[in-house]
DSSP file (Angstrom, degrees, kcal/mol; ACC not computed):
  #  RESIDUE AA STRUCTURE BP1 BP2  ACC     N-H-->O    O-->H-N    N-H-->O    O-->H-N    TCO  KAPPA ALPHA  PHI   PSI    X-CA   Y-CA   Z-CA
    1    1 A X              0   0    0      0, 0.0     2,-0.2     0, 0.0     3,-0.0   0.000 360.0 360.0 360.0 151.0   81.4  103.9  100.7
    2    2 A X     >  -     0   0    0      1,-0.1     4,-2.6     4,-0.0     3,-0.2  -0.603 360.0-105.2-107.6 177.9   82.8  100.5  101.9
    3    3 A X  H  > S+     0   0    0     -2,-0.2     4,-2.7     1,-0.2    -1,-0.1   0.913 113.6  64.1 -45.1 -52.0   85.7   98.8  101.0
    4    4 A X  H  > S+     0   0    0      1,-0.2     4,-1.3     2,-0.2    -1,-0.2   0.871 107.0  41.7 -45.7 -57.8   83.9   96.3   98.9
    5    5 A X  H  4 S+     0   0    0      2,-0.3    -1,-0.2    -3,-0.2    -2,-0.2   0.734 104.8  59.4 -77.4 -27.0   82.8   98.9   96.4
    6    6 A X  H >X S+     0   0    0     -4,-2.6     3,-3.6     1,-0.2     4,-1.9   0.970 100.7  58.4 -62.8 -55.4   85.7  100.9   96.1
    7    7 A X  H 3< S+     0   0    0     -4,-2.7     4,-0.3     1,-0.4    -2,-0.3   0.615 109.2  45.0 -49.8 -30.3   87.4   97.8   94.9
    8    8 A X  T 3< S+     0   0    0     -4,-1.3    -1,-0.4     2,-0.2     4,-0.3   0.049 118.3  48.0-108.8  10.9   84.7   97.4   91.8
    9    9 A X  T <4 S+     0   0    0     -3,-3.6    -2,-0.2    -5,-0.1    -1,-0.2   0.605 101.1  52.7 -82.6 -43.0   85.1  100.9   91.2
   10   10 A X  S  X S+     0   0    0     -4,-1.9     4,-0.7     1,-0.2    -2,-0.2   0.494 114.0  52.9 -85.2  -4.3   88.3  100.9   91.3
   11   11 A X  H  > S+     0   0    0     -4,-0.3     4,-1.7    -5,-0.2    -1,-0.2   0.780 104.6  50.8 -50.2 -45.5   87.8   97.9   88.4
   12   12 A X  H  4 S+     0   0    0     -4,-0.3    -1,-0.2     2,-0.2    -2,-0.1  -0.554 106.0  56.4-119.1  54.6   85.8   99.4   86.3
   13   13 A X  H  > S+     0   0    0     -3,-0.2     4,-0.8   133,-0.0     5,-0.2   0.129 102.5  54.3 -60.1 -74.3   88.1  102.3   86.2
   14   14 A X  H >X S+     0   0    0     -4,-0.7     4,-2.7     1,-0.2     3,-2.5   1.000 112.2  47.6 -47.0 -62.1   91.1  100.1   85.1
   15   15 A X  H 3X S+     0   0    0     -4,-1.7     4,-2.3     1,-0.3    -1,-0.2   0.918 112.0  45.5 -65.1 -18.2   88.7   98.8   81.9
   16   16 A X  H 34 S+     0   0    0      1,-0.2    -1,-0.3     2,-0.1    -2,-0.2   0.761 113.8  52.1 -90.6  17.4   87.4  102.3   80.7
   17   17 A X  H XX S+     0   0    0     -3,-2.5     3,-2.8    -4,-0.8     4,-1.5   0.905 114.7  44.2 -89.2 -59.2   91.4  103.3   81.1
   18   18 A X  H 3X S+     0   0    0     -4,-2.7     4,-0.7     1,-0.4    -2,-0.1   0.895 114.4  45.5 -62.3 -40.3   92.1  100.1   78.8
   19   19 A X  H 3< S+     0   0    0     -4,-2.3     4,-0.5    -5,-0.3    -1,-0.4   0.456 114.2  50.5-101.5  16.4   89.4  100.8   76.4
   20   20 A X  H <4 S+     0   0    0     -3,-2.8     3,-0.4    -4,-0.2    -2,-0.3   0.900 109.0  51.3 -64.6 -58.2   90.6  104.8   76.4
   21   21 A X  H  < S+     0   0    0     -4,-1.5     3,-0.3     1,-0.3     4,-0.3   0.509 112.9  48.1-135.2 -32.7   94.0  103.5   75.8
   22   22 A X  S  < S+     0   0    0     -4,-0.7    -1,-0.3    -5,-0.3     4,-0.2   0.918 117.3  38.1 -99.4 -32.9   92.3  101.2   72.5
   23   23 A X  S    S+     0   0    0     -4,-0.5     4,-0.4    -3,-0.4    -2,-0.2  -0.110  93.6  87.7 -66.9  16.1   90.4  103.8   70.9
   24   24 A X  S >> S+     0   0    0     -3,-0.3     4,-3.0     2,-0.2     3,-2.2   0.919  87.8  46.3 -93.3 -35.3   92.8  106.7   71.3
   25   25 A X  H 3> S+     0   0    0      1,-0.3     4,-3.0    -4,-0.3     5,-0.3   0.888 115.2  47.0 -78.4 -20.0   95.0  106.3   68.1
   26   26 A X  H 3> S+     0   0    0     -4,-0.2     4,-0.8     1,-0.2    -1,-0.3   0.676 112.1  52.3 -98.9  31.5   91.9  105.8   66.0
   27   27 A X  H <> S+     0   0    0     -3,-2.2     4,-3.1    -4,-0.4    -2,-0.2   0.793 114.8  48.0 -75.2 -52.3   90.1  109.4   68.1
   28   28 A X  H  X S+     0   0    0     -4,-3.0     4,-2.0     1,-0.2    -3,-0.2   0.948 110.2  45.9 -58.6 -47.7   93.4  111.0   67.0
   29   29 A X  H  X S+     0   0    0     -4,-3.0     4,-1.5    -5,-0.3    -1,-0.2   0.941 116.0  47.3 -56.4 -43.6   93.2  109.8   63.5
   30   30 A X  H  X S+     0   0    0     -4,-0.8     4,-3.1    -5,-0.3     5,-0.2   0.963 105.5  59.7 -41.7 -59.4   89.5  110.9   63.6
   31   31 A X  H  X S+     0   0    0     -4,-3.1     4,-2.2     1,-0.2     5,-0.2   0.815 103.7  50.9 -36.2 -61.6   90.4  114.5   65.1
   32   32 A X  H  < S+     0   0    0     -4,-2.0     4,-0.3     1,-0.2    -1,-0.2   0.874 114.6  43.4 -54.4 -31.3   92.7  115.4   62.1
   33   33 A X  H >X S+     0   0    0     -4,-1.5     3,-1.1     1,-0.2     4,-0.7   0.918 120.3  43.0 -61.1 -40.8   89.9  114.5   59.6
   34   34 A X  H >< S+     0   0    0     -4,-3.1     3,-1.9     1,-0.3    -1,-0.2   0.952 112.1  48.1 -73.0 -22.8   87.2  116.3   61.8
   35   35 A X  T 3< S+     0   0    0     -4,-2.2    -1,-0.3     1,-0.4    -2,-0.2   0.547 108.2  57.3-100.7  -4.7   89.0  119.5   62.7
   36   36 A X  T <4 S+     0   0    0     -3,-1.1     2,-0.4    -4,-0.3    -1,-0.4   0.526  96.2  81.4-100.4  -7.9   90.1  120.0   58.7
   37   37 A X  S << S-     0   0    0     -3,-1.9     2,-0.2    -4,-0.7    -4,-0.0  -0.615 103.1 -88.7-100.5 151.9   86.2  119.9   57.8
   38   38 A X        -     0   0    0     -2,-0.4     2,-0.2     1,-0.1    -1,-0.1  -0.450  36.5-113.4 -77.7 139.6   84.4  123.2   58.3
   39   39 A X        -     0   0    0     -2,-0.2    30,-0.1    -4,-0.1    -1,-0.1  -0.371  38.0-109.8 -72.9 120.5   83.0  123.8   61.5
   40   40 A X        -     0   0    0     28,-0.4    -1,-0.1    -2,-0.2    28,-0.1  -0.042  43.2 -96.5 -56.2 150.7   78.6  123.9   61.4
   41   41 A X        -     0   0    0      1,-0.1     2,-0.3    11,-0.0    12,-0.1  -0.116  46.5-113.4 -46.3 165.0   77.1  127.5   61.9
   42   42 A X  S    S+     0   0    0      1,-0.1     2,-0.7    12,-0.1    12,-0.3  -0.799  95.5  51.7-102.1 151.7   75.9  127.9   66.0
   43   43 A X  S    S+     0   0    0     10,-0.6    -1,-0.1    -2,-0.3     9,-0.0  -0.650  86.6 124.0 123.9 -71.5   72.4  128.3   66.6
   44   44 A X        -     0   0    0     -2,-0.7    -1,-0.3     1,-0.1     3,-0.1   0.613  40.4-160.3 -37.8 158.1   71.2  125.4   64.8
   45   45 A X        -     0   0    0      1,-0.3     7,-1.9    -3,-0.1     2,-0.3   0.802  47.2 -43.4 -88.8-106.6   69.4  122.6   65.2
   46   46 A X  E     +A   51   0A   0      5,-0.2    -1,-0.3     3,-0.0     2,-0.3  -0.884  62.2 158.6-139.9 175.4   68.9  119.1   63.2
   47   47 A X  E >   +A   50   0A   0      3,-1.3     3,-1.5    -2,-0.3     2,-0.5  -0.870  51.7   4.8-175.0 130.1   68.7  119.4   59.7
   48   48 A X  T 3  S-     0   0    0      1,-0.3     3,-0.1    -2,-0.3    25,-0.0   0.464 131.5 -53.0  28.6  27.2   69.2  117.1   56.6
   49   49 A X  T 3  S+     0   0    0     -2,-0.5    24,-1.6     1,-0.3     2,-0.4   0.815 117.6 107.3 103.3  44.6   69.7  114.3   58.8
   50   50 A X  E <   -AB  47  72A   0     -3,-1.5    -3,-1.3    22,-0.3     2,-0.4  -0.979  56.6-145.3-161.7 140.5   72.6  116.1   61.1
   51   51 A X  E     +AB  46  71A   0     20,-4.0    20,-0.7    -2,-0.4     2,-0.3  -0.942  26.9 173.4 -95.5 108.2   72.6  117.2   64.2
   52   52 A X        -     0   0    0     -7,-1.9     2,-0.1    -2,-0.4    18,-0.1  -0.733  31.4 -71.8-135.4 174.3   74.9  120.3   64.5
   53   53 A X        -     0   0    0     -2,-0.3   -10,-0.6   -12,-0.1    -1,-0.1  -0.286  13.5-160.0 -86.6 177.4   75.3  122.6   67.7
   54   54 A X  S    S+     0   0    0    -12,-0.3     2,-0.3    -2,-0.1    -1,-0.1   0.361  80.8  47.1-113.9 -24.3   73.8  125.3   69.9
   55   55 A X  S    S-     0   0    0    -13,-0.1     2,-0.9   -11,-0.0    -2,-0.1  -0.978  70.3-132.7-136.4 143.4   76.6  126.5   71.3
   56   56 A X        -     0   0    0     -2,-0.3    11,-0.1   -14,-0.0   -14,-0.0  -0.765  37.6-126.4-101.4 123.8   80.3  127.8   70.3
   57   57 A X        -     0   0    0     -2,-0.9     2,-0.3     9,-0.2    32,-0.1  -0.385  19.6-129.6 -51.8 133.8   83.1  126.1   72.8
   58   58 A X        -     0   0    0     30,-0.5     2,-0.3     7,-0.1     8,-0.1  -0.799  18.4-115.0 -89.8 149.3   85.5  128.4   74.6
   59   59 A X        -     0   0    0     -2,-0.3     2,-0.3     6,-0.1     6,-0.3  -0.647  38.2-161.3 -90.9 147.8   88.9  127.9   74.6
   60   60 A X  B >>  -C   64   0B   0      4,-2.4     3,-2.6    -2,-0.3     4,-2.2  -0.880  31.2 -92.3-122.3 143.5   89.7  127.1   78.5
   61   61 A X  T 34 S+     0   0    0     -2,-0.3    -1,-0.0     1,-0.3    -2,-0.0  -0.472 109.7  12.1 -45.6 101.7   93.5  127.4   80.1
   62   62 A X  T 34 S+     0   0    0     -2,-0.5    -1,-0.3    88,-0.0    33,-0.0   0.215 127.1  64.8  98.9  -7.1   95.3  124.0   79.9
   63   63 A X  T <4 S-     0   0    0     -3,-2.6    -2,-0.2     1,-0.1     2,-0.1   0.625  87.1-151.3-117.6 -36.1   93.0  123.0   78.0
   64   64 A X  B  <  -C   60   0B   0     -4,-2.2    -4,-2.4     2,-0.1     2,-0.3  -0.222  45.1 -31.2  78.2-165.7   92.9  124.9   74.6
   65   65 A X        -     0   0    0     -6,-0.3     2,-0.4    -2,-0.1    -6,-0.1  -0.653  59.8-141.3 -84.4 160.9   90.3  125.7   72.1
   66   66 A X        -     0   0    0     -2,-0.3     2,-0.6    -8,-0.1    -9,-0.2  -0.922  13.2-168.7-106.0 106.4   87.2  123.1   71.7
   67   67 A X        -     0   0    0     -2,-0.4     2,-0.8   -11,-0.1    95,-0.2  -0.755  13.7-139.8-116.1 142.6   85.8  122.3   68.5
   68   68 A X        -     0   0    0     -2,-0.6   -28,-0.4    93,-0.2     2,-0.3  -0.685  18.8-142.0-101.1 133.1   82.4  120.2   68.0
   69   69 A X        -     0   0    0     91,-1.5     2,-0.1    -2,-0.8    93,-0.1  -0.636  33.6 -87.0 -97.1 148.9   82.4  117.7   65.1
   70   70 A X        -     0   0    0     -2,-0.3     2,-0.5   -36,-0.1   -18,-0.1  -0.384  54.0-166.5 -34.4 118.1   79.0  117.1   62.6
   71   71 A X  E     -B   51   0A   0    -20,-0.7   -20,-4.0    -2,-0.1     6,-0.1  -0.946  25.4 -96.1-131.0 141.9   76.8  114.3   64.6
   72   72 A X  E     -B   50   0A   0     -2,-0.5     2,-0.7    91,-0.3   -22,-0.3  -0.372  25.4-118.6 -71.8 152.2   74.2  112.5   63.2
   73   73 A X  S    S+     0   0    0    -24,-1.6   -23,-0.2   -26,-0.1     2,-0.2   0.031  73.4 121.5 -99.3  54.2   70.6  113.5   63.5
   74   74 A X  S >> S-     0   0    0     -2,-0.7     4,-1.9   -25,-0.1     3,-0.7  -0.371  81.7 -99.4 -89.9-176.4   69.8  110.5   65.1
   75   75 A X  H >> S+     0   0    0      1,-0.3     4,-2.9     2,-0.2     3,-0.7   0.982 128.3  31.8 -46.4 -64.9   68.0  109.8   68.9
   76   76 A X  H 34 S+     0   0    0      1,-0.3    -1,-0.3     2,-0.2    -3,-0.1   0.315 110.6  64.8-104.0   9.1   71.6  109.1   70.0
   77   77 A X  H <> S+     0   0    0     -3,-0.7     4,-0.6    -5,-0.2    -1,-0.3   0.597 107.8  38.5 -55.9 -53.1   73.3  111.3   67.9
   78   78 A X  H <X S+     0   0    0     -4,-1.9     4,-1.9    -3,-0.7    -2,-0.2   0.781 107.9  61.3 -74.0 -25.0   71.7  114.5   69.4
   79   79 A X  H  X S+     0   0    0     -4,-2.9     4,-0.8     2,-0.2    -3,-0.2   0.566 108.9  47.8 -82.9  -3.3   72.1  112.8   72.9
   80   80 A X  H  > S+     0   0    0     -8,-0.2     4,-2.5     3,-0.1    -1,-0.2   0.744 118.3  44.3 -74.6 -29.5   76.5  112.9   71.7
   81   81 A X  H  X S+     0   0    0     -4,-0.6     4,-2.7     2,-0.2    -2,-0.2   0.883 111.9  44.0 -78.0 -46.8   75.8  116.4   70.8
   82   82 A X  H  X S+     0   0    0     -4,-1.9     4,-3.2     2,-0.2    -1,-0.1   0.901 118.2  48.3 -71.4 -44.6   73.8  117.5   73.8
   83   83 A X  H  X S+     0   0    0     -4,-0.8     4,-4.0    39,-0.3    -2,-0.2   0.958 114.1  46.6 -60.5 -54.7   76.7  115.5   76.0
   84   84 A X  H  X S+     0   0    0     -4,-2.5     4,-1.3     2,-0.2    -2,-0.2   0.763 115.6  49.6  -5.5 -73.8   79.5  117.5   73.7
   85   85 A X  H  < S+     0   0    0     -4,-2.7     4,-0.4     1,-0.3    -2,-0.2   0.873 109.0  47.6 -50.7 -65.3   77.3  120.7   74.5
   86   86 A X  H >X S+     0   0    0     -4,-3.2     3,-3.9     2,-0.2     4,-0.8   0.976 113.0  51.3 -65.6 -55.4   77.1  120.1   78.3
   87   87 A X  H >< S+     0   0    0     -4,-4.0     3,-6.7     1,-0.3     2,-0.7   0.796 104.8  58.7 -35.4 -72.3   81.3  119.4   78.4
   88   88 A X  T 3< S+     0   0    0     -4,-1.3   -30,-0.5     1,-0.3    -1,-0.3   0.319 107.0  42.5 -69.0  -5.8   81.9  122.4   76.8
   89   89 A X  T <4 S+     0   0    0     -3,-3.9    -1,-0.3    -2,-0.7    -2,-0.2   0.460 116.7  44.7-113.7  -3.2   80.2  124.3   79.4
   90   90 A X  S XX S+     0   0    0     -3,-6.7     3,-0.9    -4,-0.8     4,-0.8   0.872  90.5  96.0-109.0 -46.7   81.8  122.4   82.6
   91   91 A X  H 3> S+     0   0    0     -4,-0.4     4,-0.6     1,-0.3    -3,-0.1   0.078  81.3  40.3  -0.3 -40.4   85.1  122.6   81.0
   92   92 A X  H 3> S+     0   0    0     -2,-0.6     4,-2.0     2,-0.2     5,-0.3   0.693 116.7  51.6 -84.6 -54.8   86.7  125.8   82.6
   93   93 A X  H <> S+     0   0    0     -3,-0.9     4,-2.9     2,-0.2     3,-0.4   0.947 105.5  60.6 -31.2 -66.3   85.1  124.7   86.1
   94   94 A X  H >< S+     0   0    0     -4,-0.8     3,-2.5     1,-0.3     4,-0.3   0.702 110.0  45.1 -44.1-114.8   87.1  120.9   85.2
   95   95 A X  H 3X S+     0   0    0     -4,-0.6     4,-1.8     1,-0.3     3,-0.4   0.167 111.9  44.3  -4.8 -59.5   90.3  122.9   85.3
   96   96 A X  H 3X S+     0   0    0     -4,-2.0     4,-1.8    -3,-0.4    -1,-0.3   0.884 116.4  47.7 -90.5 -38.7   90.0  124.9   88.2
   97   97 A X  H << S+     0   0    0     -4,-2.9    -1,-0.2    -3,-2.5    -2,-0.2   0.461 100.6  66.0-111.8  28.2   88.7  122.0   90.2
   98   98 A X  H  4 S+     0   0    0     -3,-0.4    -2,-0.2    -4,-0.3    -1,-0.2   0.826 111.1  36.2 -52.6 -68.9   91.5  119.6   89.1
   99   99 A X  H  < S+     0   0    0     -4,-1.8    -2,-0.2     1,-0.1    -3,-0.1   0.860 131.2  31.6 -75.4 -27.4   94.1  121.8   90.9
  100  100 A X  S  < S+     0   0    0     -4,-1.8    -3,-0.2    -5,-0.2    -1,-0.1   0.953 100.3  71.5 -89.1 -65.7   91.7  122.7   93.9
  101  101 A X  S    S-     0   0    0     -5,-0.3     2,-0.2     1,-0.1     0, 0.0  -0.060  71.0-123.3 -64.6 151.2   89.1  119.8   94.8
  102  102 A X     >  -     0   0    0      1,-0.0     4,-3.1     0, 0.0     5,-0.3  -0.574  34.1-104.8 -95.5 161.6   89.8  116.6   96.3
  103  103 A X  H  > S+     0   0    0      2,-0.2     4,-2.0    -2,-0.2    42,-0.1   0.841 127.6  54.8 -63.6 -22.1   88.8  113.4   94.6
  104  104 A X  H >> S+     0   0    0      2,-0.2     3,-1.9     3,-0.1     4,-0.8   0.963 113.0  41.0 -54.3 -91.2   85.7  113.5   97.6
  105  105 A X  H 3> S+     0   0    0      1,-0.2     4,-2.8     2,-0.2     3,-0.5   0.732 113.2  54.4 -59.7 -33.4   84.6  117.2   96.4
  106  106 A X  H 3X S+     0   0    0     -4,-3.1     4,-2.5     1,-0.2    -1,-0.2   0.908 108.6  43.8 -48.9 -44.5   85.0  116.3   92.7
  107  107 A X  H <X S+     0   0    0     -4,-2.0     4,-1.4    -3,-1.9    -1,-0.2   0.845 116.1  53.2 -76.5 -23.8   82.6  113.0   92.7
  108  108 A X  H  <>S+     0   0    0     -4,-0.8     4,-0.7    -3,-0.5     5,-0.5   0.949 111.0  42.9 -58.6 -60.0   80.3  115.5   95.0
  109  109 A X  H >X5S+     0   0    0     -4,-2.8     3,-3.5    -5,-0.2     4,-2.3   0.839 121.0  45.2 -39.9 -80.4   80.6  118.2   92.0
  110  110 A X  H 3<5S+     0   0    0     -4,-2.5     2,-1.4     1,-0.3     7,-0.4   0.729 119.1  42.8 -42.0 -92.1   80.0  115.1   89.6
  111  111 A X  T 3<5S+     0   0    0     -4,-1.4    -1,-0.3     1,-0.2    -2,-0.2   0.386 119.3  36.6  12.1 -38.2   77.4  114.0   91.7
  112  112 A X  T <45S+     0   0    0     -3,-3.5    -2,-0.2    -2,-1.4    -1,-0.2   0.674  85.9 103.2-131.6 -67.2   75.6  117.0   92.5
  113  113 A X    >X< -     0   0    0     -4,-2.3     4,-2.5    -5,-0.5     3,-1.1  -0.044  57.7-143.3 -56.9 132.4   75.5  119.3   89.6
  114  114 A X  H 3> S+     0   0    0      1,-0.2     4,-1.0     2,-0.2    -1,-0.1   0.611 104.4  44.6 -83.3  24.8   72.9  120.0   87.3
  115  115 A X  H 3> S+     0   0    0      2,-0.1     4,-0.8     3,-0.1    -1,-0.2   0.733 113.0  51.8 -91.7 -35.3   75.1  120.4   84.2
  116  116 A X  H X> S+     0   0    0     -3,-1.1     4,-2.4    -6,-0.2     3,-1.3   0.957 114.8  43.6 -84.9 -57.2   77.1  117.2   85.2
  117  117 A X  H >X S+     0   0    0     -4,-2.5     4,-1.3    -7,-0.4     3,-0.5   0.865 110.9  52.7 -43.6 -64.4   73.5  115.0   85.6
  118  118 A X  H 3X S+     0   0    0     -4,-1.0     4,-1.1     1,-0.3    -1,-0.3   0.604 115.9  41.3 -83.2  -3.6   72.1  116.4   82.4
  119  119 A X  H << S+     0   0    0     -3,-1.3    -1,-0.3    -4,-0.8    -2,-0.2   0.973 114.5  51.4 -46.6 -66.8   75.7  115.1   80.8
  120  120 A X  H X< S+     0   0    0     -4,-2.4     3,-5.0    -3,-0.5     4,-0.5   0.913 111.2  50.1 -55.6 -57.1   75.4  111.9   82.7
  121  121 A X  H >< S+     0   0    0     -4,-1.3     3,-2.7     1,-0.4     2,-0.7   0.790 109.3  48.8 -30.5 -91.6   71.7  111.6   81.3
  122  122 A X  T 3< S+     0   0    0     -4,-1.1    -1,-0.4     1,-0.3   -39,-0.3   0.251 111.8  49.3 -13.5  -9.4   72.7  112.1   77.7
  123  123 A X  T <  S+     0   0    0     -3,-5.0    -1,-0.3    -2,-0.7    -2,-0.2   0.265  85.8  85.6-125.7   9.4   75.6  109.5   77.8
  124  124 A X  S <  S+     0   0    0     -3,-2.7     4,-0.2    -4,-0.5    -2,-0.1   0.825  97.1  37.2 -87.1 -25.7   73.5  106.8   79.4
  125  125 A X  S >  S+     0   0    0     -4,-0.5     3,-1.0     1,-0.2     4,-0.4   0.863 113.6  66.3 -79.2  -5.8   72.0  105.4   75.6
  126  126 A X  T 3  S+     0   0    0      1,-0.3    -1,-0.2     2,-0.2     6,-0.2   0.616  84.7  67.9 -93.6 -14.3   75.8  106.3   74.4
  127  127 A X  T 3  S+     0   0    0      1,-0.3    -1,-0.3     2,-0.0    -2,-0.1   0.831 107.7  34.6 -79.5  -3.1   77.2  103.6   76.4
  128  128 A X  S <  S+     0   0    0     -3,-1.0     2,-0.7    -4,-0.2    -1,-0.3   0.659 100.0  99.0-126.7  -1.9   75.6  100.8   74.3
  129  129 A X    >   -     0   0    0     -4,-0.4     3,-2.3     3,-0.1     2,-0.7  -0.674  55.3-166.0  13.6  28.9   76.1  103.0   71.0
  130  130 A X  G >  S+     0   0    0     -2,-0.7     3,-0.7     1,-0.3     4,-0.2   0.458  88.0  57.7 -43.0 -19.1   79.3  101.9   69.0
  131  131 A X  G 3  S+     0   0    0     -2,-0.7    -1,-0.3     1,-0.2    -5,-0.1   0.417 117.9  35.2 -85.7  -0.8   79.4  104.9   66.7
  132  132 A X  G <> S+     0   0    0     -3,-2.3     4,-1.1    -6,-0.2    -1,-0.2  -0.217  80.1 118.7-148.1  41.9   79.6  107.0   70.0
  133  133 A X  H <> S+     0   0    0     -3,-0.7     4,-1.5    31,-0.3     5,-0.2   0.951  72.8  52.7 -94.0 -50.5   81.7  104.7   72.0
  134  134 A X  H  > S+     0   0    0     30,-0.7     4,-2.0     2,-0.2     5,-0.3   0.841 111.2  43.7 -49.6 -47.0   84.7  107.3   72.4
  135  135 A X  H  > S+     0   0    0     29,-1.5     4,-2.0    24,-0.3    -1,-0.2   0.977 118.2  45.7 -59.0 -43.3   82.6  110.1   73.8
  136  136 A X  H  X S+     0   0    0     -4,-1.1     4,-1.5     2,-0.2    -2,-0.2   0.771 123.6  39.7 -68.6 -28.2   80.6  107.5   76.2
  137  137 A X  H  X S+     0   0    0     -4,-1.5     4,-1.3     2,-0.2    -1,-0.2   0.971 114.8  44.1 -93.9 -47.2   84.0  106.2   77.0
  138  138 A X  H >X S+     0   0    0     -4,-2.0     3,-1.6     2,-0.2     4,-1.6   0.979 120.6  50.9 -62.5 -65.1   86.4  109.5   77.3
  139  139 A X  H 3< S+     0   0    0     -4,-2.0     3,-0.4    -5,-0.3     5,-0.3   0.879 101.2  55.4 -10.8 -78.3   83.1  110.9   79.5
  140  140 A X  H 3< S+     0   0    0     -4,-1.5    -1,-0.3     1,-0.2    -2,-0.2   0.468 112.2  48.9 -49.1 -29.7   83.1  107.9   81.5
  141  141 A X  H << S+     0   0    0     -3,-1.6     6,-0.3    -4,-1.3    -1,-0.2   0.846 115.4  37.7 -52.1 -77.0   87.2  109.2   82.2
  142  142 A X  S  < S+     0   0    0     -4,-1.6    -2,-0.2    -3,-0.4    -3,-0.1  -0.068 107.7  58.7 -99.3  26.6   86.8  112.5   83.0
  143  143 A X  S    S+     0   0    0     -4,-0.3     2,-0.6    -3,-0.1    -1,-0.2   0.228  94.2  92.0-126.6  -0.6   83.3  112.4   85.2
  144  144 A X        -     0   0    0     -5,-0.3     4,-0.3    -3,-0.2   -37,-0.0  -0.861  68.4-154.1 -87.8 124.1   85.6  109.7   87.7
  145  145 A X  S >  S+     0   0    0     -2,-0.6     3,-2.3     2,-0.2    -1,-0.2   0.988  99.9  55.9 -43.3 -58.3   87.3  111.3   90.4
  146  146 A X  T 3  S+     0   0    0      1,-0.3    -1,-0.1   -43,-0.1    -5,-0.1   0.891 125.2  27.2 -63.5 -41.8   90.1  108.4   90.5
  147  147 A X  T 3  S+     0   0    0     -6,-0.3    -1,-0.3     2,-0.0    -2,-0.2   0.261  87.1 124.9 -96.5   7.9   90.7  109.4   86.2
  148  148 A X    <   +     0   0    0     -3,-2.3     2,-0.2    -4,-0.3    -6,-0.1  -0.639  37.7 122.9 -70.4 143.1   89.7  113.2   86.1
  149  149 A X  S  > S-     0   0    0     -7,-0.0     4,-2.6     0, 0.0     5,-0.2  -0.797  72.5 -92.8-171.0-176.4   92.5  114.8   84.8
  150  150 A X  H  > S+     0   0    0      1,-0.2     4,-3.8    -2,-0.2     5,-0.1   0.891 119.8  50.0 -68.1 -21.7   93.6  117.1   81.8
  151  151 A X  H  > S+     0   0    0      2,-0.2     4,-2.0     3,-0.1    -1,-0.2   0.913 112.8  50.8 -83.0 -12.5   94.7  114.5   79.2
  152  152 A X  H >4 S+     0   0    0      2,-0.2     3,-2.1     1,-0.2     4,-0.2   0.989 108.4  49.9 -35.4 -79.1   91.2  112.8   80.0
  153  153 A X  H >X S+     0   0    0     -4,-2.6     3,-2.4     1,-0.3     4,-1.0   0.779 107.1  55.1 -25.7 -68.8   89.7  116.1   79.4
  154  154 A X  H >X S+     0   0    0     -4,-3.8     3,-4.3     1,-0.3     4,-2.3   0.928 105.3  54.6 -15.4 -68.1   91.9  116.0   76.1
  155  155 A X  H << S+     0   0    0     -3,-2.1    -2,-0.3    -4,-2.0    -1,-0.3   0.414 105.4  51.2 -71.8   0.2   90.2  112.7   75.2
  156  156 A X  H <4 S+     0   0    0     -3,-2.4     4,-0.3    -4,-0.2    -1,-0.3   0.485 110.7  50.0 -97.5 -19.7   86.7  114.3   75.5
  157  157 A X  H << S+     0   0    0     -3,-4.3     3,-0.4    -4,-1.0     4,-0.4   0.887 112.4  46.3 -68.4 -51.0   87.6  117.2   73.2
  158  158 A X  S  < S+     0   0    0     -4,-2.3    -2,-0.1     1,-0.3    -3,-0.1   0.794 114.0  42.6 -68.5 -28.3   88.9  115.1   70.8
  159  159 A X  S   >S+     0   0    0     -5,-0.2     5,-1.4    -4,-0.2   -24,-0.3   0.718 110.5  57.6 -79.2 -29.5   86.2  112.6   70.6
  160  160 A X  T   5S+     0   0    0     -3,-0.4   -91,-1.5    -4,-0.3    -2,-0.2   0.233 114.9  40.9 -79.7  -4.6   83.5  115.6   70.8
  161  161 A X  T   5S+     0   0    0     -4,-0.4   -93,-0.2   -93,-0.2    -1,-0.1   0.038 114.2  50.8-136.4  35.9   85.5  117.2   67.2
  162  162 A X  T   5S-     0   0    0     -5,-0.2    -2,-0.1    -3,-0.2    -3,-0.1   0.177 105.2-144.1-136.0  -1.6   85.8  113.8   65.7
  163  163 A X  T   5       0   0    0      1,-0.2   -91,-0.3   -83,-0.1    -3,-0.2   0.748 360.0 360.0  44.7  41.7   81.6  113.4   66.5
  164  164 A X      <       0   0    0     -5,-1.4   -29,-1.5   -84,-0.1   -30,-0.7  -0.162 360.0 360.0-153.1 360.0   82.3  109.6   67.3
């Protein structure tokens, strides 16, 4: 990588930091609302206009348990759910190669894996999305080497059990 491009990396770092940092109080406000409503059956599909999940979240060390919020069953609604789906399954991995990997082998993981692409894939219509701006953004966080860490990781839970 050259100099030139870290520096615009290391830009558009700083802004999804800013616009974590402007959306967190109202993800937290969300969180209590989502996490008091009962949680959709697993297995399912789309339904009455709702999109609901496929998979039950594990709870991961440092991390806690994971809960998945109601998403609408729209196009970009399932592609929040699917992204949701795919964290929930890199999530234990993220932990262990916080404390091990270097910011090199992490964007390689990022990079490289086919759990992390079919994330990145799913989060690419999210990113122009306003109802799904906090998963696209909290994503955007914890899939950077220079911002991977656990309260990122937090801000991807929370935004994945507030379905926003």
């Amino acid at each position: 990588m050259t100099k030139g491009a870290g520096k615009l990396r290391a830009g558009v770092s700083r802004g999804r930091v800013v616009c974590a940092a402007i959306g967190l109080a109202a993800v937290a406000a969300g969180c209590a609302t989502a996490s008091a409503a009962a949680a959709p059956a697993s297995g399912q599909s789309e339904s009455a206009g709702v999109a609901t999940p496929t998979v039950t979240p594990t709870a991961v060390p440092a991390l806690g348990k994971m809960t998945l919020g109601t998403f609408p069953g729209t196009e970009d609604g399932t592609e929040a759910l699917a992204l949701c789906e795919q964290w929930a399954g890199l999530r234990a991995d993220y932990v262990t190669s916080l404390r091990h990997d270097t910011p090199f082998q992490l964007e390689q993981w990022f990079s490289s894996d086919t759990s992390w692409l079919t994330a990145f894939a799913a989060n690419r219509p999210l990113k122009t999305d306003p109802n799904f701006m906090y998963i696209s953004t909290a994503f955007g966080l914890v899939s950077t080497a220079a911002e991977a860490s656990i309260s990122n990781a937090r801000l991807l839970d929370q935004a994945c059990a507030a379905a926003d």
